[in-house]
N, C-alpha and C positions, 0 to 999 in steps of 0.2 A: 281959635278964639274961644271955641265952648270949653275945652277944659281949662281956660282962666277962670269960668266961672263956677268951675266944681269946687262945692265946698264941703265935702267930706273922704273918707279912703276908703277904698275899695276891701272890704275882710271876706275873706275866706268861711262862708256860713255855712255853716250844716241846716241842709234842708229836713224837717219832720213831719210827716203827713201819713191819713189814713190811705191805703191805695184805692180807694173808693175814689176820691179826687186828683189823682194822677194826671188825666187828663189839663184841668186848670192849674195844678202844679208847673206840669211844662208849660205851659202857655205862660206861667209866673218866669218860669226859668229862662226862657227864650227869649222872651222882654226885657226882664230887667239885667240878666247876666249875659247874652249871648247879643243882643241889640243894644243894650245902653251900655254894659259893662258896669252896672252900679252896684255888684257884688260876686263873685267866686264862689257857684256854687257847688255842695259837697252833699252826698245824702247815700245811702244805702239802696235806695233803687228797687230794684226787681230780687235781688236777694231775700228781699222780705218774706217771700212766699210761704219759709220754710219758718222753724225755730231756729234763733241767726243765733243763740248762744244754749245749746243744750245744757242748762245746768237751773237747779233752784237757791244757787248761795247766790244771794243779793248783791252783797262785794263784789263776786267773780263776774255777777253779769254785768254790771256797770263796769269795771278795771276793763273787760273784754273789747264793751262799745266802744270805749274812750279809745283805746290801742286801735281797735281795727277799723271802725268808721268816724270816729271824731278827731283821731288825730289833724293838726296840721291846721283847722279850724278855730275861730275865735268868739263866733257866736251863731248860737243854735237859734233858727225859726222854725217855728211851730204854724202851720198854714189849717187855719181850723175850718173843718167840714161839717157836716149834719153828724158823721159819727166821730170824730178826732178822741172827742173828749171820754172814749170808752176803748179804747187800744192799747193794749197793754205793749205792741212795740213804740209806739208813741210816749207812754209813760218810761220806758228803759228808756229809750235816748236822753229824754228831759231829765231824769236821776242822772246817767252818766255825762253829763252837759254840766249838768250842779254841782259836781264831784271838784273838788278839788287836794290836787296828790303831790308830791314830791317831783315828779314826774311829767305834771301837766295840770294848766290851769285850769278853771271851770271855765265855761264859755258864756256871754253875754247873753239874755234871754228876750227874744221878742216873741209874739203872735202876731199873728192878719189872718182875721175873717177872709174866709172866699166870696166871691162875688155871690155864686149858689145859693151862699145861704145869710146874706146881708140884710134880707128883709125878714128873716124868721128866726125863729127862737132860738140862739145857740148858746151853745155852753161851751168852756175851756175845759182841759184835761184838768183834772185834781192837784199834782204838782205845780204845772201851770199858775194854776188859780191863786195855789198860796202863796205864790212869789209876787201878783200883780197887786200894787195897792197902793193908787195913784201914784203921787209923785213921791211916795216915802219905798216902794217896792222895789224889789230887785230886776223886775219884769216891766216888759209894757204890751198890752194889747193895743193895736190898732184897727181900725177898720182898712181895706183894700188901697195901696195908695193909688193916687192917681198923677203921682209925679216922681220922678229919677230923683228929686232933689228929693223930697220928703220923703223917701227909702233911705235914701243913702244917709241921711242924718240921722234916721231914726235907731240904722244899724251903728252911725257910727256912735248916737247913745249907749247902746246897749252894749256894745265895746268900752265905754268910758266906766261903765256899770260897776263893771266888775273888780275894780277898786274900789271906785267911789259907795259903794253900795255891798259892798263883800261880809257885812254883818249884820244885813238881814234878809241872805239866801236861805230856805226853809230846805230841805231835800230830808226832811225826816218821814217822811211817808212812806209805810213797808211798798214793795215795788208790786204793783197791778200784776196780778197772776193767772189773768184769761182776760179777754176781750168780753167786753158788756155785748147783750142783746140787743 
């Protein structure tokens, strides 16, 4: 009888996070994908450690996330920490997230605050930023949810997004080239 009362679809989300928050990431992932099933998630993981695309052509690093870690995905979450919004792997995924190619579509764009850092001053990544803007943006920030249902709607917005909203994705931003201090 509970999934009569589901009212959104389950998408394939690419998770985006600093690994500083790893911890609360999984605890996000284990909850809402592995216990409730309110999303399929997808993310680059522990790979991160390294330079995941040695190259400085902007095109090539985005064409590369998209093929290797975004394929298969329909919309990118961005899980913001005290430092998210100064990661320049967090800024590649969100470029190649933006991208949209012949080949594959841009993927829908959400954020959620960590619990972490809900009472203190945070900021979005830059890309991020210039996507969200209320309800005319390509993007939406949320605060942490506290229900399956208001996840799952909010992804299946930002799935809906990306038609209805596909001409005011901003991804002009040259791509963050080191990680802020």
């Amino acid at each position: 009888m509970a999934s009569l009362l589901k009212s959104y679809t389950r998408h394939k989300t690419f998770i985006s996070y600093h690994h500083a928050d790893e911890a609360e990431v999984a605890a996000f992932i284990d909850h809402f994908d592995h216990d409730h099933d309110v999303l399929i998630s997808r993310g680059i993981g522990a790979s991160m450690a390294g330079d995941v695309i040695d190259s400085t052509n902007a095109d090539y690093i985005k064409q590369r996330i998209r093929q290797l870690y975004l394929r298969n995905s329909s919309v990118t979450l961005v899980m913001v920490g005290a430092e998210t919004w100064g990661r320049r792997f967090v800024d590649w995924e969100v470029a190649a997230s933006l991208r949209n190619t012949a080949t594959s579509s841009r993927n829908g764009l959400l954020a959620i605050t960590l619990p972490s850092i809900a009472n203190s001053t945070r900021q979005l990544p830059a890309r991020v930023d210039d996507n969200v803007d209320g309800t005319d943006g390509y993007a939406r920030w949320m605060k942490y949810p506290t229900s399956t249902l208001d996840l799952g709607q909010i992804i299946d917005a930002a799935y809906t997004r990306r038609t209805t909203h596909a001409s005011v994705v901003d991804n002009s931003r040259a791509l963050r080239q080191r990680n802020a201090s």
